[in-house]
Backbone and ligand atoms as CSV (ligand in chain L), in Angstrom:
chain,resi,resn,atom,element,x,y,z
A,1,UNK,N,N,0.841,-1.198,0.000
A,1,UNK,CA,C,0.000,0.000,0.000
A,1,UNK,C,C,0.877,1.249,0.000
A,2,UNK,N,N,0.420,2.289,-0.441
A,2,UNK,CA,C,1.157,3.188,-0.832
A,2,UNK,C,C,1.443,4.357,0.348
A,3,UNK,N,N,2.616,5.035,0.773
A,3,UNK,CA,C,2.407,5.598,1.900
A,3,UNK,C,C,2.010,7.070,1.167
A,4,UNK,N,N,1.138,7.645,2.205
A,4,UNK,CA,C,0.195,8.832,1.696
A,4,UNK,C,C,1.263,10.309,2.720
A,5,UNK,N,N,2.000,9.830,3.536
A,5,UNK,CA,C,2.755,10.768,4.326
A,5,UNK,C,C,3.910,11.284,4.132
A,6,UNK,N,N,4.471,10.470,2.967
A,6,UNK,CA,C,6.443,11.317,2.983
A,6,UNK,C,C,6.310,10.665,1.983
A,7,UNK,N,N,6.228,12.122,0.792
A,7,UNK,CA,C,6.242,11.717,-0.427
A,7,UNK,C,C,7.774,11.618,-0.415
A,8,UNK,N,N,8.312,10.302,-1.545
A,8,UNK,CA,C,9.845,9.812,-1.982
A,8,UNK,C,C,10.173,11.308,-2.523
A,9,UNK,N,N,11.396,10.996,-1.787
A,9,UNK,CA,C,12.434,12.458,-1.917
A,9,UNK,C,C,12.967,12.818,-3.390
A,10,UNK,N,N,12.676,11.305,-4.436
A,10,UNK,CA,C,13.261,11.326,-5.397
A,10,UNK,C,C,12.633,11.927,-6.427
A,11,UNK,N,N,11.200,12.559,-5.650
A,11,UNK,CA,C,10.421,13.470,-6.404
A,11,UNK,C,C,10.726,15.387,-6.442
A,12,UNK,N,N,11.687,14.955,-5.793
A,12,UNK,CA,C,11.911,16.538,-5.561
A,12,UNK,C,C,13.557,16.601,-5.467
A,13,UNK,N,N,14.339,16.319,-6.508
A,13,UNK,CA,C,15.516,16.091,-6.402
A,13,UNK,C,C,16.274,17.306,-6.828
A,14,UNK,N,N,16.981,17.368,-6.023
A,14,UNK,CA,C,17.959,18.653,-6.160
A,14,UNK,C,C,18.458,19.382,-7.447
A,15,UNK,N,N,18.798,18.382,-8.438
A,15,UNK,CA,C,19.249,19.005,-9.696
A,15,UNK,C,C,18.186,18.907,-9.961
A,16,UNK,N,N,17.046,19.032,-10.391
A,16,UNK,CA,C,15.528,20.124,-11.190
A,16,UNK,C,C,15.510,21.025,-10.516
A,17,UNK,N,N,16.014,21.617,-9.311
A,17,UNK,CA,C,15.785,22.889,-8.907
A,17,UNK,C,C,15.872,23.953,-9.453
A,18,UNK,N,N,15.222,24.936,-10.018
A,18,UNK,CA,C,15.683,26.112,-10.559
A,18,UNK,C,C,17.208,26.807,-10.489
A,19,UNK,N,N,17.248,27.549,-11.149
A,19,UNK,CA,C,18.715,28.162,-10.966
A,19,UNK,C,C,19.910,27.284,-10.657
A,20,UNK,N,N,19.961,26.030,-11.104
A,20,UNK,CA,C,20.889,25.404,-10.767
A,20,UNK,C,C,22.469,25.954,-10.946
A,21,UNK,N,N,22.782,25.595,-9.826
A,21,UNK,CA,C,24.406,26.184,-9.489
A,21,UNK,C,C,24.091,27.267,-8.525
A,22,UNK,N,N,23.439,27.967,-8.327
A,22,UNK,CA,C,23.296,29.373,-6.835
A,22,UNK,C,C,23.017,28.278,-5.675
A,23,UNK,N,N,23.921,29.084,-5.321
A,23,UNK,CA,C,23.551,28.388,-3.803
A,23,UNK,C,C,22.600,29.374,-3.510
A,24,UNK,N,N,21.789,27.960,-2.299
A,24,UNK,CA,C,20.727,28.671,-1.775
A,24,UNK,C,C,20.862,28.778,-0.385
A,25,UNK,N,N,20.066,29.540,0.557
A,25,UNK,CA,C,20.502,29.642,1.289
A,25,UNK,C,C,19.314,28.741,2.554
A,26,UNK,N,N,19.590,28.241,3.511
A,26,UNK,CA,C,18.404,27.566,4.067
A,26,UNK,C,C,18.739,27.587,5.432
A,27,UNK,N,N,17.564,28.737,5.935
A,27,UNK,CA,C,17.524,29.596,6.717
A,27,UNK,C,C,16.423,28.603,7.835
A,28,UNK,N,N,17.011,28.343,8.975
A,28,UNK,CA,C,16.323,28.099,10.057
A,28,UNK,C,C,15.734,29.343,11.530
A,29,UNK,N,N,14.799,29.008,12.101
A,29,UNK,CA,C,13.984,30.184,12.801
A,29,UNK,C,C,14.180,29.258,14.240
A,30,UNK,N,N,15.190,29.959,15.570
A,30,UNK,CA,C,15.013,29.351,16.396
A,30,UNK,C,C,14.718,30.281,17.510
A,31,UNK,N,N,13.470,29.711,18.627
A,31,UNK,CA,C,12.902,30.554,19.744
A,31,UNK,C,C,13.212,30.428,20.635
A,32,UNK,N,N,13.508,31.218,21.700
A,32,UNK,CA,C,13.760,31.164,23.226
A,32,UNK,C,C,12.699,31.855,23.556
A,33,UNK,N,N,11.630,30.931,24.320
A,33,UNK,CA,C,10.355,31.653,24.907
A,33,UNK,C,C,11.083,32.385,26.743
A,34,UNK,N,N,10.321,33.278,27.372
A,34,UNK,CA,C,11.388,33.547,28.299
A,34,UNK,C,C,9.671,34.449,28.978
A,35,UNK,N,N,9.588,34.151,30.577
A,35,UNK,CA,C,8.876,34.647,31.438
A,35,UNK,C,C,9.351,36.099,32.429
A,36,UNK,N,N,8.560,37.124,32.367
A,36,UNK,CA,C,9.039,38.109,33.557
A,36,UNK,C,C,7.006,38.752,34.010
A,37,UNK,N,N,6.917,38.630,35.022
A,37,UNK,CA,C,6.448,39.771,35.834
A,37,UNK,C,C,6.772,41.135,36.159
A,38,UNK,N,N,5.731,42.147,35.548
A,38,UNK,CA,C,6.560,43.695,35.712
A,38,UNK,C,C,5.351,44.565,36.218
A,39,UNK,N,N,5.289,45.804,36.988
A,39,UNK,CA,C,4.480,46.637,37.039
A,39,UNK,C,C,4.481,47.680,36.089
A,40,UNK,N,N,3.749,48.037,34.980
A,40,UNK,CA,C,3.616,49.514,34.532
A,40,UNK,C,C,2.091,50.394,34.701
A,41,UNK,N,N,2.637,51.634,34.027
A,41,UNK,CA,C,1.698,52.611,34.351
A,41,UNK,C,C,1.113,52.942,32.768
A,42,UNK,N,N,0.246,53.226,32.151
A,42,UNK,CA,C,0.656,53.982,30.800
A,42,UNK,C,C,0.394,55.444,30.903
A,43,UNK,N,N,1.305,56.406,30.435
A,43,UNK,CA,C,1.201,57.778,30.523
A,43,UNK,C,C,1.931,58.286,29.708
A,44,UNK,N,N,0.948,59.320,29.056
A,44,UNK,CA,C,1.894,60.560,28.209
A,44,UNK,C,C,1.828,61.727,29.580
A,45,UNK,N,N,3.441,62.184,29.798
A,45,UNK,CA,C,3.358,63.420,30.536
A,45,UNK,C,C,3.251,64.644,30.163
A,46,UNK,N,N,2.694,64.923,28.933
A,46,UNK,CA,C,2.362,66.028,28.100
A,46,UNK,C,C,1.070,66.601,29.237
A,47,UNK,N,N,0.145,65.336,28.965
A,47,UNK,CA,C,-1.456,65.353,29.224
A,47,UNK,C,C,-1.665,65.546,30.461
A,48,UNK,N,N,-3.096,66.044,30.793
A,48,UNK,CA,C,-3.978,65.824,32.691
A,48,UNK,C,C,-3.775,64.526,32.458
A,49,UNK,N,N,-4.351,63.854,34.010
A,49,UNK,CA,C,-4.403,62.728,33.950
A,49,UNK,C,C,-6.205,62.817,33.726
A,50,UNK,N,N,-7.009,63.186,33.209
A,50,UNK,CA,C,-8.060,63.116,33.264
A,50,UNK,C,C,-7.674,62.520,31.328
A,51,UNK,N,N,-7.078,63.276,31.066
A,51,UNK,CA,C,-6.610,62.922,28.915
A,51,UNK,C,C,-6.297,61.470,29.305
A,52,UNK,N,N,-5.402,61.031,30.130
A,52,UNK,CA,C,-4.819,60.621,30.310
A,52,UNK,C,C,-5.401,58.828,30.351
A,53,UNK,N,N,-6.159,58.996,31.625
A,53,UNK,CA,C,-7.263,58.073,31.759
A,53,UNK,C,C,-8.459,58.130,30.351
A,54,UNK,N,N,-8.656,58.953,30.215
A,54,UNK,CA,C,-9.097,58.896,28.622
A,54,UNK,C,C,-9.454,58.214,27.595
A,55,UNK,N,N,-7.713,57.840,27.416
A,55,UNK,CA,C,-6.906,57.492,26.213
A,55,UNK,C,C,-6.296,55.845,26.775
A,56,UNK,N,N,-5.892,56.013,28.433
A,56,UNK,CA,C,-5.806,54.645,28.962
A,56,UNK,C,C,-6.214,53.891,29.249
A,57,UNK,N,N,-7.352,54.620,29.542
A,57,UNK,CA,C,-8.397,53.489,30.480
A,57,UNK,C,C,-7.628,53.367,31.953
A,58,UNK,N,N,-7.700,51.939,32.327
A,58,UNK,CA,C,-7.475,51.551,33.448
A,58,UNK,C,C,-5.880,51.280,33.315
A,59,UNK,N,N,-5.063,51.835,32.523
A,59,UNK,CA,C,-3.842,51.579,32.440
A,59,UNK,C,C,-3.034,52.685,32.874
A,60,UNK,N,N,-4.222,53.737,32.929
A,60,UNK,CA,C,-3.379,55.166,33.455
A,60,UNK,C,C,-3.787,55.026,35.125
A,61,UNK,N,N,-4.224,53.826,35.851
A,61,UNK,CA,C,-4.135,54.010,37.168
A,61,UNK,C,C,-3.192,54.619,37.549
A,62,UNK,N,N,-2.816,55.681,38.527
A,62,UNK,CA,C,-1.767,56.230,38.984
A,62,UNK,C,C,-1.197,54.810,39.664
A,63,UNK,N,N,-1.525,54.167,40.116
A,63,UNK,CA,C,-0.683,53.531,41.574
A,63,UNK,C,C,-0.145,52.492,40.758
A,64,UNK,N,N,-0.682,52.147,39.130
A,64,UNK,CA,C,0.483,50.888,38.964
A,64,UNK,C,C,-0.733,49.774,38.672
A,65,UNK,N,N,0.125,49.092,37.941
A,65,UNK,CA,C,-0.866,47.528,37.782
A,65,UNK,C,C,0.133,46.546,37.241
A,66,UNK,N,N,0.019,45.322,37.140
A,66,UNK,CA,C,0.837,44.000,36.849
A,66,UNK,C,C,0.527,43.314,35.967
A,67,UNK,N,N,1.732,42.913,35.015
A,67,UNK,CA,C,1.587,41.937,34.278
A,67,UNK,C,C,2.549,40.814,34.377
A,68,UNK,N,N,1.864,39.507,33.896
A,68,UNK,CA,C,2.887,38.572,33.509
A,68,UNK,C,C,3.498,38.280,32.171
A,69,UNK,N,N,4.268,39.262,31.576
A,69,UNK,CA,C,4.481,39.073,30.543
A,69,UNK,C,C,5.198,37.506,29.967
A,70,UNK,N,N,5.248,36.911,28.436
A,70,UNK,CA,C,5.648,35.951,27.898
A,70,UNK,C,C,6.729,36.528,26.726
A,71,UNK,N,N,7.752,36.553,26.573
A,71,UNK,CA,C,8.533,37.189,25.304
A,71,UNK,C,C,9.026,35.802,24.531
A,72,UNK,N,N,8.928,36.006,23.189
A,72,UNK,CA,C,9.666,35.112,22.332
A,72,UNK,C,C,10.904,35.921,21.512
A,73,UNK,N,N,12.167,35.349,21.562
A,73,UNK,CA,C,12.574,35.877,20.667
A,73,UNK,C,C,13.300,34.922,19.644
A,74,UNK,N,N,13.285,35.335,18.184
A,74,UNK,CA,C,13.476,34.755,17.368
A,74,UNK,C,C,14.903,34.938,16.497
A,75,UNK,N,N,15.699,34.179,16.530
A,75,UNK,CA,C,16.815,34.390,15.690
A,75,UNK,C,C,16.608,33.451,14.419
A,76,UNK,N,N,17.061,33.637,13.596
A,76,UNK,CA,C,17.246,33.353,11.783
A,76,UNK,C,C,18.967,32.862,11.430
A,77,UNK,N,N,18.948,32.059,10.809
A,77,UNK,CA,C,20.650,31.538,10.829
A,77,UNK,C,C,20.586,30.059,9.856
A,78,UNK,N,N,22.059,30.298,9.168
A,78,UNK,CA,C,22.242,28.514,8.719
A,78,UNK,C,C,22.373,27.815,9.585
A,79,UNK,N,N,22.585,26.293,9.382
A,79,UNK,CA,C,22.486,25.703,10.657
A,79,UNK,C,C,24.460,25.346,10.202
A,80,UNK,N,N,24.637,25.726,11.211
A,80,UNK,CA,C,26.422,25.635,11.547
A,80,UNK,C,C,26.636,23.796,11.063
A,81,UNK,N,N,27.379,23.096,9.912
A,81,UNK,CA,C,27.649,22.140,9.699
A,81,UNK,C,C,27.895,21.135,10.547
A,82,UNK,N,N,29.168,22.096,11.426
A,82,UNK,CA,C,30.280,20.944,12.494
A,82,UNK,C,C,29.175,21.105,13.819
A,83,UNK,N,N,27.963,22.097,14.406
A,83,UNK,CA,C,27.232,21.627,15.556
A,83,UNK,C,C,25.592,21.444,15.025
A,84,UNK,N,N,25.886,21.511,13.964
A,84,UNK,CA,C,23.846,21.055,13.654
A,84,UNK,C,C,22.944,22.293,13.996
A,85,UNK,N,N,23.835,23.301,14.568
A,85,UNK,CA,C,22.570,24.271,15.794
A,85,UNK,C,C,22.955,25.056,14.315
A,86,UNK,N,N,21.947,26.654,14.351
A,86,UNK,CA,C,22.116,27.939,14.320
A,86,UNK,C,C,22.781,28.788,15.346
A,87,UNK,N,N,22.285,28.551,16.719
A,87,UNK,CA,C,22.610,28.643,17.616
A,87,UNK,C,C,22.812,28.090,18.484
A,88,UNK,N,N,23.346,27.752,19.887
A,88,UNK,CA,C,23.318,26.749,20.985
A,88,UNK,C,C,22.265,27.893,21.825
A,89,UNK,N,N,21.385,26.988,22.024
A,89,UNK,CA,C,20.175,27.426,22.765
A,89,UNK,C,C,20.260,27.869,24.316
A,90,UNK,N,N,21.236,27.429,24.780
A,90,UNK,CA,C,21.647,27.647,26.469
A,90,UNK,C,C,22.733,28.620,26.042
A,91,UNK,N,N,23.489,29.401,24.812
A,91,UNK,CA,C,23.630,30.801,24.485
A,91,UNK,C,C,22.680,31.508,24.564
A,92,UNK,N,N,21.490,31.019,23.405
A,92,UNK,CA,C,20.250,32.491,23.642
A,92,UNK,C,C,20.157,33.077,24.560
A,93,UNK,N,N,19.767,31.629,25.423
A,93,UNK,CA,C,18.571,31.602,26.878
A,93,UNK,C,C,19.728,32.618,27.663
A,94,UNK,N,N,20.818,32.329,27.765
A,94,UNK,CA,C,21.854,33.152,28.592
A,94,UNK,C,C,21.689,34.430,28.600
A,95,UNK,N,N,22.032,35.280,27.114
A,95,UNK,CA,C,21.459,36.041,26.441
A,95,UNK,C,C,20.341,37.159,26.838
A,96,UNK,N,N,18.997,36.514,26.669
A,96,UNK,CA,C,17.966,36.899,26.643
A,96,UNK,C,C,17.861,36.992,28.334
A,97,UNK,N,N,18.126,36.309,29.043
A,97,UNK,CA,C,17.834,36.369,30.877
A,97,UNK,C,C,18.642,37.458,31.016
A,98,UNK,N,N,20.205,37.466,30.862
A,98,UNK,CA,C,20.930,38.401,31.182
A,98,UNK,C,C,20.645,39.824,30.926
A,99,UNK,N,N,20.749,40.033,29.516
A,99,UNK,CA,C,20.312,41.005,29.089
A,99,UNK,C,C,18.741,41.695,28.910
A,100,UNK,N,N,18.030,41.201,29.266
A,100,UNK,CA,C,16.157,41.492,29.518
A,100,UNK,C,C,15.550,41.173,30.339
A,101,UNK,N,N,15.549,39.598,30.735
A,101,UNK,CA,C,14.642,38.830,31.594
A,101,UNK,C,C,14.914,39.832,33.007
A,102,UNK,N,N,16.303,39.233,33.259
A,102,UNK,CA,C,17.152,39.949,34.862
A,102,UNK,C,C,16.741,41.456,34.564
A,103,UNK,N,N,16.833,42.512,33.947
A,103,UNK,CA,C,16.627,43.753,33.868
A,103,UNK,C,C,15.153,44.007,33.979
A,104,UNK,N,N,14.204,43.291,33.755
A,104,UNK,CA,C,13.011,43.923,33.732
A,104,UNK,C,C,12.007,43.266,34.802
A,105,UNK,N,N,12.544,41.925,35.200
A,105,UNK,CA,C,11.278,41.034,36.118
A,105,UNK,C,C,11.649,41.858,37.743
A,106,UNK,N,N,10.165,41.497,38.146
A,106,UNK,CA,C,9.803,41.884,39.269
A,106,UNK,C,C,10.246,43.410,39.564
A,107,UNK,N,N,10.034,44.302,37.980
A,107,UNK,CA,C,10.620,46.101,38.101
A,107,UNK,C,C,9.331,46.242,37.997
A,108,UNK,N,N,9.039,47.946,38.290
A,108,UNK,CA,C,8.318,48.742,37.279
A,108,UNK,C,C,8.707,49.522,36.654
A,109,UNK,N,N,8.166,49.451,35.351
A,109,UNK,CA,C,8.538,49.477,34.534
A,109,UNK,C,C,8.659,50.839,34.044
A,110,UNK,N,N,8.244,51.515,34.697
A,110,UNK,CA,C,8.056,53.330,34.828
A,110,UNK,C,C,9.063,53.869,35.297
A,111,UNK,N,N,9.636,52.777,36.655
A,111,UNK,CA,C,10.361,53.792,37.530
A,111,UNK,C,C,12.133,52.773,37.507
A,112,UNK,N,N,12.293,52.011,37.284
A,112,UNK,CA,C,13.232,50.817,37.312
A,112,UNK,C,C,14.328,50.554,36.481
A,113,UNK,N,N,13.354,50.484,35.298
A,113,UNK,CA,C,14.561,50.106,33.791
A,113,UNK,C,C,15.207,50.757,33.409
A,114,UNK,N,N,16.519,51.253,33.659
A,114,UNK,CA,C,17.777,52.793,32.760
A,114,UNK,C,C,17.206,52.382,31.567
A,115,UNK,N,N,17.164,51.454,30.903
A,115,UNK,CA,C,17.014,51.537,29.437
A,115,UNK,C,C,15.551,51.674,29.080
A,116,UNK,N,N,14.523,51.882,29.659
A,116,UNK,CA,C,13.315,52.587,29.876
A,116,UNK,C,C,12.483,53.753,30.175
A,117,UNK,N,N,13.684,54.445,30.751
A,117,UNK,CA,C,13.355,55.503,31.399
A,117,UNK,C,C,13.077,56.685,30.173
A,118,UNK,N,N,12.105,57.274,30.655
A,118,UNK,CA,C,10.962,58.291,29.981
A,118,UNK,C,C,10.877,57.354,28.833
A,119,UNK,N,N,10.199,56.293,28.623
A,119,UNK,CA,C,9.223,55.514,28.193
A,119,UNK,C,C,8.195,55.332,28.188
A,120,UNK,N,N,6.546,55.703,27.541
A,120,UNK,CA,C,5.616,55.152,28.122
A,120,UNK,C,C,5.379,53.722,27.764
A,121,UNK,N,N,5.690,52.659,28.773
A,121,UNK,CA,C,6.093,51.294,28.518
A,121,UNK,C,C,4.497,50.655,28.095
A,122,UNK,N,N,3.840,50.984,27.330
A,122,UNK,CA,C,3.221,50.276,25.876
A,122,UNK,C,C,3.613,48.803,25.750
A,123,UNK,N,N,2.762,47.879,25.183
A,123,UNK,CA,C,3.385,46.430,24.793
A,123,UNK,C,C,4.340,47.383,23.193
A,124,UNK,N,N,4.248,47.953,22.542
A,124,UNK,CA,C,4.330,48.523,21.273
A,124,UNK,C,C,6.413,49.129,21.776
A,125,UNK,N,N,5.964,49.955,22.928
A,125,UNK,CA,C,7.056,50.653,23.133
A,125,UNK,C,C,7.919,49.167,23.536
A,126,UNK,N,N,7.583,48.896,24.740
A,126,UNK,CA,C,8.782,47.844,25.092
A,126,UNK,C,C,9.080,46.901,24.051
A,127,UNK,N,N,8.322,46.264,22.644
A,127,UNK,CA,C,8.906,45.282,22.119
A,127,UNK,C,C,10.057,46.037,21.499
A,128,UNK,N,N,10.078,47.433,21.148
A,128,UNK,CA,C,11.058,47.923,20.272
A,128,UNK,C,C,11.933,48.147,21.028
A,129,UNK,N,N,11.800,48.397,22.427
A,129,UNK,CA,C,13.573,48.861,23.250
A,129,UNK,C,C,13.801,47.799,23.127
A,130,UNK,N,N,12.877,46.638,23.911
A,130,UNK,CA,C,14.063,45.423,24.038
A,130,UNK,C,C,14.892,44.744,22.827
A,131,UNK,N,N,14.393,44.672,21.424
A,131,UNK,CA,C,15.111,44.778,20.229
A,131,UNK,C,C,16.441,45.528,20.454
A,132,UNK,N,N,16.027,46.247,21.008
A,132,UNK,CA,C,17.622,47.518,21.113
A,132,UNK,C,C,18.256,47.152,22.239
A,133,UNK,N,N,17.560,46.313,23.211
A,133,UNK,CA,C,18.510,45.924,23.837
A,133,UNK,C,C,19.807,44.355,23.448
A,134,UNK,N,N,18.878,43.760,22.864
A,134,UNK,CA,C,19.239,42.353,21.965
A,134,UNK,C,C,20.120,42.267,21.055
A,135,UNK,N,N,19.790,43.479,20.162
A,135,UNK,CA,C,20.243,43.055,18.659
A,135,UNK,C,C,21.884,43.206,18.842
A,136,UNK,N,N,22.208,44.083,20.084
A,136,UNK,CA,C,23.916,43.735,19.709
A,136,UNK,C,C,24.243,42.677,19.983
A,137,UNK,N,N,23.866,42.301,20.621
A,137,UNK,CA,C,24.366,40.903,21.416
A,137,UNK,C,C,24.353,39.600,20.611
A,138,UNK,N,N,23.592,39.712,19.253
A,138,UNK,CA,C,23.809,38.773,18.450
A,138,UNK,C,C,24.419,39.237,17.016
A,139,UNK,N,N,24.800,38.343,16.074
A,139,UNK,CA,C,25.775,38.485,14.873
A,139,UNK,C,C,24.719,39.605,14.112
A,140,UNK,N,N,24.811,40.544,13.622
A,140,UNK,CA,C,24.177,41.323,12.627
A,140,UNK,C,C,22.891,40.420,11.899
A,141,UNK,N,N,21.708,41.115,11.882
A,141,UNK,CA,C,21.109,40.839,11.020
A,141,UNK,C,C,20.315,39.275,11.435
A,142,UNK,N,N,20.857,38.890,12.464
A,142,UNK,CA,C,20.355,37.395,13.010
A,142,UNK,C,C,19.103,37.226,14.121
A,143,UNK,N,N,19.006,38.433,14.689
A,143,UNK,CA,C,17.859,38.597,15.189
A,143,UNK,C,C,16.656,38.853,14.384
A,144,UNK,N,N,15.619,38.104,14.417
A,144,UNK,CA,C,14.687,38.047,13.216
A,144,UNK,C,C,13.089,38.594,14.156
A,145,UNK,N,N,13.001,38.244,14.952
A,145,UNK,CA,C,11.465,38.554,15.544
A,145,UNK,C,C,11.440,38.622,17.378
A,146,UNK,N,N,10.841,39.826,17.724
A,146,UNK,CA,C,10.458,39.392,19.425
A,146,UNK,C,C,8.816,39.615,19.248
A,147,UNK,N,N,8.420,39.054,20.090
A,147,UNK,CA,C,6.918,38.933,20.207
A,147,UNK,C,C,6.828,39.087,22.001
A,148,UNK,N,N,6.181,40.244,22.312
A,148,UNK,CA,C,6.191,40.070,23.401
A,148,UNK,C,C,4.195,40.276,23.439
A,149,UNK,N,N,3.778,39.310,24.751
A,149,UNK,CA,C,2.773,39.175,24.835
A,149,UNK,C,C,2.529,39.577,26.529
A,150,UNK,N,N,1.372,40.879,26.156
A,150,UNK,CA,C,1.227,41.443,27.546
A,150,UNK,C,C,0.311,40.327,28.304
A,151,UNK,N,N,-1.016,40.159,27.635
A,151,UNK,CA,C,-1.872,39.127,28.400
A,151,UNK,C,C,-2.108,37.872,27.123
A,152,UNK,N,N,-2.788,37.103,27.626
A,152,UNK,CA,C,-2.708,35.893,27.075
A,152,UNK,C,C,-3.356,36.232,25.347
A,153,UNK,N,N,-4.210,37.723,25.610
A,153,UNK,CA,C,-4.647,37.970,24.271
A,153,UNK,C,C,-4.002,39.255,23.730
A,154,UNK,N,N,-3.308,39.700,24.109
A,154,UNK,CA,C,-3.121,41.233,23.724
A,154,UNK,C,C,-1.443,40.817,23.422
A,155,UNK,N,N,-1.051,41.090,22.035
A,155,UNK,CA,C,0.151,40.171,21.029
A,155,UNK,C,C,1.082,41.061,20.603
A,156,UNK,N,N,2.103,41.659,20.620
A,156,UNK,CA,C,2.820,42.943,19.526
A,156,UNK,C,C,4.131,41.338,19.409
A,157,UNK,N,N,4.066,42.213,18.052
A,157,UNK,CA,C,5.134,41.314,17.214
A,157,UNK,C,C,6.578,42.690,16.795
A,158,UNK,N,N,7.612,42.883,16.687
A,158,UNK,CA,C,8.489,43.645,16.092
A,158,UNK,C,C,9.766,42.521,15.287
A,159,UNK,N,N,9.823,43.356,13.806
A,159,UNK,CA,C,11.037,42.374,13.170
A,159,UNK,C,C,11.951,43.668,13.039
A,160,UNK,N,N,12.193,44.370,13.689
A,160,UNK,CA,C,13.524,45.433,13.934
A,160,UNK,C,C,13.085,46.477,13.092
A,161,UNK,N,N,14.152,47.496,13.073
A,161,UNK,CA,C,13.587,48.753,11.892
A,161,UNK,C,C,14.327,48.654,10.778
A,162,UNK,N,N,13.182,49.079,9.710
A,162,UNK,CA,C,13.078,48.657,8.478
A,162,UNK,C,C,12.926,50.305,8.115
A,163,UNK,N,N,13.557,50.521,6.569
A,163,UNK,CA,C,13.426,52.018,6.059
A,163,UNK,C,C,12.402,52.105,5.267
A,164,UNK,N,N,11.384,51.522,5.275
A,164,UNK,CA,C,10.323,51.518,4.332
A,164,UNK,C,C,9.109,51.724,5.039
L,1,NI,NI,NI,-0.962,47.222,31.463
């Protein structure tokens, strides 16, 4: 009987590939999901807090409120021949704790983070600092996506800045 699940490879064989002779390039996507708890406020200090609450809702409480945030971040890479990885994953994770996790859990996020400060810490605002906090720390161009997720439904995605 015929298997209906993994079509024979010999159907898709390398020399019919288009452009034969370019190398191609074959790009793997690897995640380090990573947990912090933070307090923020949301505020423009332009505004009353009456604009303020407004425009926030219940996010311009003065006294603060909590989240458990979830961050993914995504690096892009060949996979290195001699270790199979793109990356070694207990690098990321190192990485990403050191440089974000440790800096932001159990802060608020208003009053805490140097690399936050006069921020209104937004899911929108923080996915883009922490990008800026990341992207040196890996090879150019290899950081591909953070997704940070304020509540289980509320999602911001950033793939770095782009001139377009
Ligand atoms: Ni909030």
């Amino acid at each position: 009987m015929q298997q209906l699940c993994a079509p024979p490879l010999a159907r898709h064989p390398v020399s019919l590939r288009p452009h034969q002779g370019v190398p191609v390039k074959r790009y793997v996507y690897i995640t380090r999901r990573g947990h912090f708890s933070a307090a923020h406020r949301l505020e423009n200090p332009a505004w009353s807090i009456e604009k303020n609450m407004e425009v926030f809702g219940k996010c311009a409480s003065p006294n603060y409120h909590g989240h458990n945030f979830y961050i993914e971040v995504t690096l892009r890479g060949e996979v290195d021949p001699d270790t199979g990885m793109v990356v070694d994953f207990s690098d990321l994770k190192r990485i990403v704790d050191r440089h974000l996790i440790d800096q932001v859990d159990h802060k608020n996020l208003n009053l805490d983070v140097p690399f936050l400060r006069g921020v209104n810490p937004t899911a929108e605002n923080l996915v883009v600092k922490f990008w800026e906090q990341l992207a040196p720390h890996f090879p150019s161009g290899m950081l591909y996506k953070i997704t940070l997720y304020e509540t289980a439904k509320n999602v911001v995605e950033y793939y770095g800045p782009s001139e377009d």
